[in-house]
C-alpha positions in Angstrom: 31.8 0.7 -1.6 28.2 1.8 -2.0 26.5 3.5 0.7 22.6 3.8 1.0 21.2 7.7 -0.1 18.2 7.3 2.4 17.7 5.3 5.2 15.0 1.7 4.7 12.4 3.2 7.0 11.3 0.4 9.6 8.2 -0.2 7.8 9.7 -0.9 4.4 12.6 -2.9 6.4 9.6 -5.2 8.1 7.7 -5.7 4.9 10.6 -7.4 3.0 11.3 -9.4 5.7 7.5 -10.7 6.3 8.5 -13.5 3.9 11.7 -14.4 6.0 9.3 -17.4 8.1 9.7 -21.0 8.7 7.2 -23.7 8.3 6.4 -27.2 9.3 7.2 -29.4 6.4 6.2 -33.1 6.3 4.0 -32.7 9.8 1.0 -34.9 10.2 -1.4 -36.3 12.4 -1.2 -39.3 13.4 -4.3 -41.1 13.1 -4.1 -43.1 16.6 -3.5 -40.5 19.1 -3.5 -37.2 17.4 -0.1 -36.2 17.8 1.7 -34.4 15.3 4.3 -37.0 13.7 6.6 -35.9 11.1 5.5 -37.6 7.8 6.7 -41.2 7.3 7.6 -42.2 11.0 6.1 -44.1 13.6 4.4 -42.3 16.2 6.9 -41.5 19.2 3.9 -41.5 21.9 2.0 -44.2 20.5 4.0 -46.5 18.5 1.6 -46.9 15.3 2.4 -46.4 11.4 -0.5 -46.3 8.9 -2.6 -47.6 11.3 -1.0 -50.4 12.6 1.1 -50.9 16.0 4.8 -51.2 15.0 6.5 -50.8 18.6 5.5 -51.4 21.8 4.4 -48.7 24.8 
């Protein structure tokens, strides 16, 4: 089994892992209230979809 010569260094350890992030995929705005909606769904708070009222609040 292989075993490391020198030890990463926190530094070097931190800046390979500055790429390990999530991100909000598919988040919009929705263009009633202002929420953020995922993409393609009616608004939870509101009940619009592309401008028009699909459910109810």
């Amino acid at each position: 089994m292989a075993v490391p010569y020198r030890r990463t260094s926190k530094t070097t350890k931190r800046m390979r892992r500055t790429h390990f992030k999530l991100s909000v995929n598919g988040a919009s705005v929705c263009q009633h209230c202002g929420a953020l909606v995922k993409a393609h769904t009616v608004c939870p708070k509101c009940g619009y979809y592309d401008g028009k009222q699909v459910v109810k609040k």
